[in-house]
N, C-alpha and C positions, 0 to 999 in steps of 0.2 A: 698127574698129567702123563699119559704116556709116552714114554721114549727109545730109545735104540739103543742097546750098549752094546757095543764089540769086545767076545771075550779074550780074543789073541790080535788084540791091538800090535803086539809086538813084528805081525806077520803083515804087516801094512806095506811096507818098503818090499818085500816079496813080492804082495798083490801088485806093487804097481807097477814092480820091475815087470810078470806077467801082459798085466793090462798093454805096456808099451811095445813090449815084445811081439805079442799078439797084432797091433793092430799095425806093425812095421809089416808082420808077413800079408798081413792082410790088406795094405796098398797097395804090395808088389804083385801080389797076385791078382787084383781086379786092375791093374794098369793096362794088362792086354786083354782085357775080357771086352767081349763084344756087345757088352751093356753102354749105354749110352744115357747121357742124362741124368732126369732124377730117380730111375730106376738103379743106376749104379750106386748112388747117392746112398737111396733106399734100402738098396741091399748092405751095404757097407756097413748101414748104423741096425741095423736089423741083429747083424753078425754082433758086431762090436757090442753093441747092450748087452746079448747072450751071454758072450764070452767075460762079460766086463760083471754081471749076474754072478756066473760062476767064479771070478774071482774073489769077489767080497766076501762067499760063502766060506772062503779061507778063513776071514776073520771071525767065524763063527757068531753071527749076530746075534741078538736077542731082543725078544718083544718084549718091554715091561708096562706096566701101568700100575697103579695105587691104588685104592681103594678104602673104605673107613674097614676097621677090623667090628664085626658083629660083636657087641656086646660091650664092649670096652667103650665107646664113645658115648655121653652124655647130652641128651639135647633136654631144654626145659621148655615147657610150654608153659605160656602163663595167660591167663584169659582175668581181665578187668570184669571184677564182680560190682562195682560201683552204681550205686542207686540210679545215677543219669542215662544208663541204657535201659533201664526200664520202662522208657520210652514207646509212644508209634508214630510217626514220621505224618499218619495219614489220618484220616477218622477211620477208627473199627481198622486200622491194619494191624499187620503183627509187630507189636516190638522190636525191640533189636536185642533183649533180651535173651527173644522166643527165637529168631533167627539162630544167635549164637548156641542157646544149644540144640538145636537142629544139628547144626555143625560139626558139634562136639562129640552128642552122643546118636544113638538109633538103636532106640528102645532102649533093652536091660545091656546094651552091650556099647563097647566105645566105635566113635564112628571109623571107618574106614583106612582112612589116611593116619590117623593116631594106631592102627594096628601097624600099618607099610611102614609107619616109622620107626615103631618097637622092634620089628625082624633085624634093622641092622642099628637102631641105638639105643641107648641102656636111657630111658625114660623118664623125666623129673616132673609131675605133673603138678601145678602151682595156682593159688589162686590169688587176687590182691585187691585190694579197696582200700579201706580203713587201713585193715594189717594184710600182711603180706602170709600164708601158710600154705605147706606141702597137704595133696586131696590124693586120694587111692584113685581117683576117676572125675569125670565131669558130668556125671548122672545127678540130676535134681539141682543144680545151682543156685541158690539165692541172691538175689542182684538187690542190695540193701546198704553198701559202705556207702560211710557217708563222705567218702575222699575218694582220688584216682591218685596215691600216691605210689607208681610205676615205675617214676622215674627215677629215684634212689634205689628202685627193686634193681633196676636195669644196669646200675654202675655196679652194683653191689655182688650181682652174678657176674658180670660181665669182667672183673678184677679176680673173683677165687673162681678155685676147680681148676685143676691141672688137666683135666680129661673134658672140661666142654667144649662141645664141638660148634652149636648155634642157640640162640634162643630164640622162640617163637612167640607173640605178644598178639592177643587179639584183645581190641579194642574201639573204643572209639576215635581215641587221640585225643581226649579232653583230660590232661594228667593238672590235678589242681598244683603238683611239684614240678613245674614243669622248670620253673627255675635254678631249680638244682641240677639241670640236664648238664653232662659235659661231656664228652664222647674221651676216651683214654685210644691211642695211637693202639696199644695192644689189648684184643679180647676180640673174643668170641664174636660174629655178626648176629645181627637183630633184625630178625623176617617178623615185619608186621604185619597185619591182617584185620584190614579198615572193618571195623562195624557199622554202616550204616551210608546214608546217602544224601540225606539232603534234610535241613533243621525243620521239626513240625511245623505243621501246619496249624494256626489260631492259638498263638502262644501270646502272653504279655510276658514279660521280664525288667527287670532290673539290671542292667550290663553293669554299671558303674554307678557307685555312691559316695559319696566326702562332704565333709562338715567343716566348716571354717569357723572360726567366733570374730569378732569387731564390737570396739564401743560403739557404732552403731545403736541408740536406744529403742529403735521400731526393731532392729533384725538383728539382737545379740550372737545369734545362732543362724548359721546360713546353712541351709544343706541342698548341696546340688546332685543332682541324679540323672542318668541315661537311662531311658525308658522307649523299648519296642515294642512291636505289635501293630495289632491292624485296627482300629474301631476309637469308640469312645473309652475312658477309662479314667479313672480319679486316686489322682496320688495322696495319699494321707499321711504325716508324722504322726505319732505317738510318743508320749512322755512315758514315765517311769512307772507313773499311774493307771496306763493304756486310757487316758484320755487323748482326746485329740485336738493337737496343740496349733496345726497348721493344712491346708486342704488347698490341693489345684487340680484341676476337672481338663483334660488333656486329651485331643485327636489323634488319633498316629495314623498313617499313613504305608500301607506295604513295607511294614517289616524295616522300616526308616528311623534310624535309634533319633530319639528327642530329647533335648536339655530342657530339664523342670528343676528350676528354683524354688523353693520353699525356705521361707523366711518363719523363724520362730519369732515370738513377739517378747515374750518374755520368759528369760531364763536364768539359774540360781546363781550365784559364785561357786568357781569350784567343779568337781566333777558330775556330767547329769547325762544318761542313757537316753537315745531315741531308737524306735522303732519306725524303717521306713516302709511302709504296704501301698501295694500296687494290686488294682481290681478291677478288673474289665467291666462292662455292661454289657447284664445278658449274654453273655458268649462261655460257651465251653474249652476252657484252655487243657492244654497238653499236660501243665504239671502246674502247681502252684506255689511250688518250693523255691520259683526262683521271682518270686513278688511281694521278698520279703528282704530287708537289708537290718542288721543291726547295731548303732552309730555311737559314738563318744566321743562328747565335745569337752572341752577343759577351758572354763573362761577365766581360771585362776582366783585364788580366792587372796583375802586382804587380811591386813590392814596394809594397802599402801600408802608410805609415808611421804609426803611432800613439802621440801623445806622454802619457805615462802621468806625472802627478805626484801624488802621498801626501806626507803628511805625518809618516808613520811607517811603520815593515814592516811590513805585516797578511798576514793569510789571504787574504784576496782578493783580491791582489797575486800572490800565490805563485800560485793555483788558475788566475788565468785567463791568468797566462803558461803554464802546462803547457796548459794548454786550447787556445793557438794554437800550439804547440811543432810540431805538427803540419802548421799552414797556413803550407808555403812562402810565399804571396802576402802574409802580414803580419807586422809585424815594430813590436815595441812597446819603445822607448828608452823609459827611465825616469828623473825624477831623482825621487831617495826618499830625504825630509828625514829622520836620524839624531838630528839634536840642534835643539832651537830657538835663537833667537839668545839671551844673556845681557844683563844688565846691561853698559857699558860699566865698564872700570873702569881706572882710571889707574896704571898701573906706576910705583913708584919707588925703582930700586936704585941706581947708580950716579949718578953727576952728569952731569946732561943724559939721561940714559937712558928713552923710556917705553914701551920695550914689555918683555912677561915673560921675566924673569929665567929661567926656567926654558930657554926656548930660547936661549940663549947658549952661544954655541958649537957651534951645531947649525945655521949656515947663513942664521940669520935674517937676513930684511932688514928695514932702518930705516924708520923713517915709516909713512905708507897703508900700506904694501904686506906691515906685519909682520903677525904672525899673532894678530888678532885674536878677542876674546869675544863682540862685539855682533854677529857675523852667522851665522845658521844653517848646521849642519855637512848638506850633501847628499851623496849618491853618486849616481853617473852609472850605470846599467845597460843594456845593449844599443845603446851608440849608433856609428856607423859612423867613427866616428874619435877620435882625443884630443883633437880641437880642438871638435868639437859638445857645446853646450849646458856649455860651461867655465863658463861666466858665469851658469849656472843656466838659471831660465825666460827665454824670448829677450826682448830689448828690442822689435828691429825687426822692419816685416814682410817682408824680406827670407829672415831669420831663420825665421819660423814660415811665413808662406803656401808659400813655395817649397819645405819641405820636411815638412810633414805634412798629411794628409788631416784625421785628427779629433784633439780633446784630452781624455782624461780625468780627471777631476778626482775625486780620493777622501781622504776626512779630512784634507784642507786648509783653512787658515781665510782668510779672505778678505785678512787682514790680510799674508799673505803674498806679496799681490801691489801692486805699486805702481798706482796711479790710471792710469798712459800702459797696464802692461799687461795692466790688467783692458780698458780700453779697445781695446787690439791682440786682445782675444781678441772681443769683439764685432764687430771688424771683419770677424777669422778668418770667422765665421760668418756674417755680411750680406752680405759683401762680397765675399771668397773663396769662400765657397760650402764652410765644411768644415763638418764637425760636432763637436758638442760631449755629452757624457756626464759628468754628477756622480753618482756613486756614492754608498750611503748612509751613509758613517761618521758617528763621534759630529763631526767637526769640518765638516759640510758642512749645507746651506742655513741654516735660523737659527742653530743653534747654532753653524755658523761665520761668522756675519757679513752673509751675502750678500744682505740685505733691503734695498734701495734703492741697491744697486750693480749696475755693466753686467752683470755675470755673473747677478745674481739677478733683474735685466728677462729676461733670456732664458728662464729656464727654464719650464717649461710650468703650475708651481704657483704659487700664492702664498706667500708667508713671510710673512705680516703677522700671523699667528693663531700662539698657542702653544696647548698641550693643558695641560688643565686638572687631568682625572681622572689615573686610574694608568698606569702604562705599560702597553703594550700587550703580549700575551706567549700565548704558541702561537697565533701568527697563522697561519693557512691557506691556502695562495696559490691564487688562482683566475684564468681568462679572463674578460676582458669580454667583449659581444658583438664590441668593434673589433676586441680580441685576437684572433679566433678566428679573422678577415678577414685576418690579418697573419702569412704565413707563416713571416720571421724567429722568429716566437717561439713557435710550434710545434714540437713534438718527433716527432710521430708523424704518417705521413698521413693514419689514417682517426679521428677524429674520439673515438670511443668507448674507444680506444685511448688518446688524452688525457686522457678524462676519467681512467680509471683512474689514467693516470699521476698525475694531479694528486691526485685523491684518497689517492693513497699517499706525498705530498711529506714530507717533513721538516716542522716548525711552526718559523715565527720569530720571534724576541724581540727583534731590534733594528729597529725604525722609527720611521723619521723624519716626524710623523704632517704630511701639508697635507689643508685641507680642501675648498679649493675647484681648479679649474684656471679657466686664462686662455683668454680666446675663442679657437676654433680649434685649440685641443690636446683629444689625445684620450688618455684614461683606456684602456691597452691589459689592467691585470691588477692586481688588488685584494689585500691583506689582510687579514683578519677574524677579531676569536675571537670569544669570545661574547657582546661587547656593542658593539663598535663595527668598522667596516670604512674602511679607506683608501686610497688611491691606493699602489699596489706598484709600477708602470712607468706613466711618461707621456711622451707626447712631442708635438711639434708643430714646425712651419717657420718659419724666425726668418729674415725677408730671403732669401739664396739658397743657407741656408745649412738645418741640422736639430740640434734639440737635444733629449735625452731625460734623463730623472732617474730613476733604481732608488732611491727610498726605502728599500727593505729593506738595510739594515747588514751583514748576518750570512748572504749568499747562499752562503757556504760550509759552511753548516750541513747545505744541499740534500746535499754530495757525501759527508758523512762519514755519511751512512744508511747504506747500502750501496754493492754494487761495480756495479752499475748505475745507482743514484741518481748516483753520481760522473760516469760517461758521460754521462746527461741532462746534469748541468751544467755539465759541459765543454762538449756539443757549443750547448748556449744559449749560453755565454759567445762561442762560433766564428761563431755566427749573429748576434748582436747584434752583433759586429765588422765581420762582414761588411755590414749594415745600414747601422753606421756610414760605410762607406768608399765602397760601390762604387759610390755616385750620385756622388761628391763627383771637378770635372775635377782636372784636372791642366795644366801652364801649356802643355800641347801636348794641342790634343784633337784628331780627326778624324773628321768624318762622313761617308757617302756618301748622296745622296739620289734615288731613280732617279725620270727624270721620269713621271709618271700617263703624259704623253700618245703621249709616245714612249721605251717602255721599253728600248730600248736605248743611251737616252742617260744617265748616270750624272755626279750633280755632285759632284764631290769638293771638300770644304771642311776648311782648317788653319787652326781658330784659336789665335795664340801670345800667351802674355801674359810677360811679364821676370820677378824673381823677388820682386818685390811685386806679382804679379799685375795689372798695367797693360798694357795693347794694347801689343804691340811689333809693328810694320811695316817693322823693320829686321832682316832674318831672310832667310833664301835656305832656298827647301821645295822640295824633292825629291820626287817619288812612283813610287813602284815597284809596277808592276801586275802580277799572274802572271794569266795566263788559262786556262783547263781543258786545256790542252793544254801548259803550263808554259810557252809563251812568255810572256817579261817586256816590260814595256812602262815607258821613262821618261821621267816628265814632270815638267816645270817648274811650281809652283804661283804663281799671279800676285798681287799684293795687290791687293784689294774697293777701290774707290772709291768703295763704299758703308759702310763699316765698317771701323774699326782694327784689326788685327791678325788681320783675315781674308785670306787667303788661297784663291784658289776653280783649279779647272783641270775641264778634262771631262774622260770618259772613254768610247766606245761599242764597246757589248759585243755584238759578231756572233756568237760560236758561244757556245752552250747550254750550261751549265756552272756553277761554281765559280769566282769570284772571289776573289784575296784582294789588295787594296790595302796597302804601309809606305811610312807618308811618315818621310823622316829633316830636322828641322829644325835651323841651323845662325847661327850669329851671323855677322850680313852682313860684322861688321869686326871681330869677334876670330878666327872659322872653328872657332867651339869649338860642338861639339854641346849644343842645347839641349833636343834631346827624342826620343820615336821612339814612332811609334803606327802600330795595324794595325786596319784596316777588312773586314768581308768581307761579299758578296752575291751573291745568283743571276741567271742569266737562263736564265728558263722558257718561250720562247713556248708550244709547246704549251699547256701548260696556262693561260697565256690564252684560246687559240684554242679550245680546249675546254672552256673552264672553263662555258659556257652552249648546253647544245646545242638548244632549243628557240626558233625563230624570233623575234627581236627585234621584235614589229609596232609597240612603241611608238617605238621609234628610228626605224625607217622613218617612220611618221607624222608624226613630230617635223620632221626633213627635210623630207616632204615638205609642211608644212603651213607653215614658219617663213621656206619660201624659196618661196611662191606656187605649188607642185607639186602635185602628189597621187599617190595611192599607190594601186599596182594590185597584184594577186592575179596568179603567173605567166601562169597560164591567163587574164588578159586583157589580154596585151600584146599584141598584133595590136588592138587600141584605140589605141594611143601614135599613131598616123598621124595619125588623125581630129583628137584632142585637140592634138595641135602646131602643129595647121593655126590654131586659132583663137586661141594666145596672141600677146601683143604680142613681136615679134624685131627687133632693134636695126635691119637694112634691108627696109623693105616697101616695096612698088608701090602705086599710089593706081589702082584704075578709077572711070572716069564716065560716066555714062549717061543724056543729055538726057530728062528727064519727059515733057514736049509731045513726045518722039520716039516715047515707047511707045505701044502697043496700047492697054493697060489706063485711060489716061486717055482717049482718045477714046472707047472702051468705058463709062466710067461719065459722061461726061455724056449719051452717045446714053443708056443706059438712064433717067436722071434725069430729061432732056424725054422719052421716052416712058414713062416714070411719072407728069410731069403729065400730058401727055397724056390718057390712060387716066382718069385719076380726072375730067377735067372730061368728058371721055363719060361716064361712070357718070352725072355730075352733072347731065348734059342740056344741057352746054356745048360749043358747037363748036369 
């Protein structure tokens, strides 16, 4: 910036004793001058400037200003070689490719404006897409990365080099890193220079894709999609197979992004690859790279285990094991109480003898261990060996966390469990994160007990009300609105479909009537006849865990309608399991997490817990990577130093494809396996790189307003010369140019005295 320095500052107080002196003689003498008005006036300051001119010359001034020093200054240019400018905006127009280097170069030589800027800075010519590399010129470019990752370019120059002065970015503003953006208080500014102008013309796309899974049995796999464009055009899934697993036929409307659901019908346990394509009719599109998405859903694989205990054999015991008989991934042990416990009573046959005479001679043993009246006769069903659940419901949580997901509870009284574990089952649930289910028999919530015990805090009802009037009897089952939102407990997909079903239900007669629920649960499906209506299913989140109550008793009523009634409630009893289990971990989980900002960096995380579900950080994890092309990849998982029983390692994924991660985890000092889980995920660049084909002006802007730049229109960059010339750059030269040496000051005091001059002849003064 140019300024004034005075070099005999010290002669100021001289100057102005002068300046004062001067312009005292100079009142006294126009006091009797026969000047009048604003001619006097006029002449006065005429003089006074002059004189006031020549005095400042005393302080010897000087002209300075700054300047970048040639050569020394550094400027980089960097021009986005990324596949999505190889674009044309129009039909048969020119790319924005072919624009850019128009710009760049002219012919065998560099263009114009890149020479005005070499004269005064020392050059950094740069290219970046994929990778980022230093080019001797910008002759011939290949516009082929399958990323716009700029925006780490940009912090990254923008942080080193002690001598840069600006950097210069031509682009489109479509950086797939745009996440990574953070503008640092000091560096260098960043003159953008917009590629392009407005998104082509007759394009379909893919804006946005996600996959969701639900026990849902028509829509295991949901995958929703934003889809643009103008015309007709047919969205297709694809399996792993490249069969085609799901199809919706879809209008779009000027360039109007549309949500298209696509419903899979049937899909595997476990990790499974979809391909989502998007295809016009008849129309010729701008690119096709962006009507492609590629998806991975995780519906978790089994066995999950579910601990079933009754109080007696009922029906709906019986129905909803034939109900999962089907579902390999779940598997329900039962213990199902046959007899209640007795009265204690004291045997006395022999002398010294007290246990019953009747087992004599049939192997009894003496003392505790004979064969007892006072404790309840159970049987074990479905359990994976002779030694689990010998002892009935578990004591420890050894016991129940490490080996079940959720616990069902049906016409049991509360009395049948001890205080520690009624206690270990709330734990189960807050703590472990399972789920819990009370069914409706005659021995469950008040009538069995469970009104101011841990069991009956959890449930989503209250028990503190009994029902006064008559029993309730051809109750109706109906959806709430929550219900209706909550696909586990839908039977049909299209809505009207339901209703029918429902309207054609069976009536029930046993319920267990509550009348209010507990904050935060939600009423998902009612009973009613003709005078009073109650909660049929509720459920809500209890700690990190989920609890739900079927009130209704007599859900077996549903299946002995008919021979499709039975299927409805088979396949509810398959969903409400599923519900139960598939949120709930396991003491080995695995996630993979791709970074926003650099997507081909993937964190892979093993958390392990023991078999009370506590952090273990004594574990050795494994991970096995396959990659699209089947080479495996193994790594070592390391333990967090931020967190117990995590374990974290990377992973970066260079070719385009299908991922599937198995980590196998391992007891550091027994070497006995303690779990095995499988992770799966995509890398897509294209369809980043295309996912926006319409110039970014607010990103450019961004940059260039947050880092002191500004942002130019291609068509005005032969301006960048001019504009570089007048920022501040880390080495400039100082010029100076003595005042009393120019023209312009002797010039305006000559004019000044012949300004007075002039006015005291007007005035009649000589």
């Amino acid at each position: 910036m140019p300024r004034i320095v005075w070099q005999n500052i010290n002669l100021t107080w001289l100057s102005l004793g002068i300046v004062v002196l001067v312009l005292l003689l100079l009142v006294m003498g126009y006091v009797k001058s026969p000047l009048r008005g604003w001619r006097r006036l006029a002449a006065m300051a005429c003089k006074a400037a002059a004189l006031a001119l020549l005095a400042l010359c005393l302080l010897d001034p000087l002209w300075t200003r700054t300047q970048p020093k040639k050569g020394e200054n550094e400027v980089v240019v960097l021009v986005d070689t990324s596949a999505s400018l190889d674009l044309a905006e129009s039909v048969g127009g020119q790319t924005r490719a072919a624009q850019v280097q128009a710009a760049l170069a002219d012919g065998n030589s560099d263009a114009a404006w890149i020479q005005a800027l070499g004269e005064d800075f020392r050059l950094r010519l740069m290219t970046g897409g994929a990778q980022t590399v230093s080019v001797p010129h910008f002759r011939g470019l290949k516009f082929d990365g399958t990323r716009s990752d700029f925006s780490r370019t940009l912090m990254t120059l923008r942080s080193g080099g002690t001598n840069l002065a600006a950097v210069v970015l031509v682009s489109d503003g479509n950086a797939t890193d745009f996440a990574a953006w953070k503008a640092e208080a000091k560096g260098a500014p960043v003159f953008t220079v917009l590629a392009g102008d407005k998104a082509p013309q007759n394009d379909f796309s893919i804006t946005e894709a996600s996959v969701a899974t639900s026990p849902f049995e028509d829509a295991p796999v949901t995958i929703t999609a934003r889809v643009t464009g103008n015309g007709k055009a047919t969205v297709q899934v694809l399996g792993e197979d490249k069969k085609v697993v799901a199809t919706e036929k879809v209008t779009l409307n000027s360039g109007t992004p549309q949500t298209v659901r696509l419903r899979v019908p049937v899909a595997k346990p476990g990790v499974s690859f979809y391909q989502l394509a998007h295809q016009s009719e008849g129309m010729q599109e701008a690119t096709l790279a962006n009507n492609t998405r590629l998806l991975a859903a995780d519906r978790g694989a089994g066995p999950y285990r579910v601990l079933y205990v009754t109080g007696r054999p009922n029906w709906e015991y019986k129905f909803l094991r034939r109900a999962i008989a089907g579902d390999d991934d779940i598997q329900m042990p039962a213990l199902v109480r046959i007899a209640k416990r007795e009265p204690k009573f004291e045997w006395r046959g022999r002398a010294g003898e007290s246990v019953n005479p009747l087992f004599r001679g049939f192997g009894a043993k003496d003392g505790e261990e004979a064969q007892r009246y006072d404790q309840p006769v159970i049987i074990r069903l479905g359990t994976k060996d002779a030694k689990e659940l010998s002892d009935g419901f578990p004591k420890a949580a050894e016991d129940l966390f490490a080996e079940f997901r959720a616990i069902i509870l049906d016409d049991i009284e509360a009395a049948f469990f001890t205080q520690e574990q009624m206690n270990l089952i709330e734990r189960f649930v807050s703590e472990r994160g399972g789920a819990l289910l009370m069914l409706g028999g005659q021995e469950c919530y008040r009538a069995g007990g469970y009104d101011n015990t841990p069991v009956g805090r959890m449930l989503p009802v209250y028990l503190d009300q009994t029902a006064s009037g008559p029993a309730i009897g051809d109750a109706r089952f109906n959806l709430t609105r929550e219900g209706w939102l909550e696909s586990w407990i839908r039977l049909r997909t299209d809505r009207a479909d339901d209703e029918k079903r429902l309207a054609s239900m069976a009536a029930f007669h046993s319920v267990n009537p509550a009348f209010s629920i507990k904050p935060g649960a939600s009423i998902l499906a009612t009973v009613s006849d003709a005078q009073n209506s109650y909660p049929a299913i509720a459920v809500q989140r209890f700690g990190e865990g989920r609890v739900g109550s079927v009130l209704v008793g007599d859900v077996w009523r549903w299946g002995l309608h008919d021979e499709d009634s039975h299927k409805d409630m088979d396949r509810f009893w398959r969903q409400m399991m599923r519900w139960l289990v598939v949120d709930v971990a396991d003491a080995v989980t695995f996630a993979a997490e791709i970074d926003a900002a650099d997507r081909e960096r993937v964190k892979l995380a093993v958390r392990v817990r023991d078999r009370a579900f506590k952090a273990n950080s004594d574990a050795i994890v494994k991970v096995e990577v396959t990659q699209p092309d089947g080479t495996k990849s193994q790594l070592f998982a390391e333990p967090s130093l931020k967190e117990a029983g995590l374990f974290e390692t990377e992973f970066f994924a260079g070719k385009p494809g299908y991922y599937r991660a198995t980590t196998t985890v391992e007891d550091a000092e027994k070497r006995t396996p303690l779990g095995t889980k499988a992770v799966g995920w995509t890398h897509d660049p294209l369809a980043m790189e295309f996912a926006r084909l319409e110039p970014n002006r607010d990103l450019m802007k961004r940059l260039a307003d947050e880092t002191g730049g500004k942002m130019l229109a291609l068509d005005e960059i032969d301006k960048l010369p001019e504009m570089l010339k007048n920022i501040r750059v880390p080495v400039e030269v100082t010029l100076s140019t003595p005042l009393w040496h120019t023209p312009w000051i002797f010039a305006a005091i000559l004019l000044l005295l012949l300004g007075e001059w002039m006015l005291r002849r007007k005035g009649g003064m000589a």
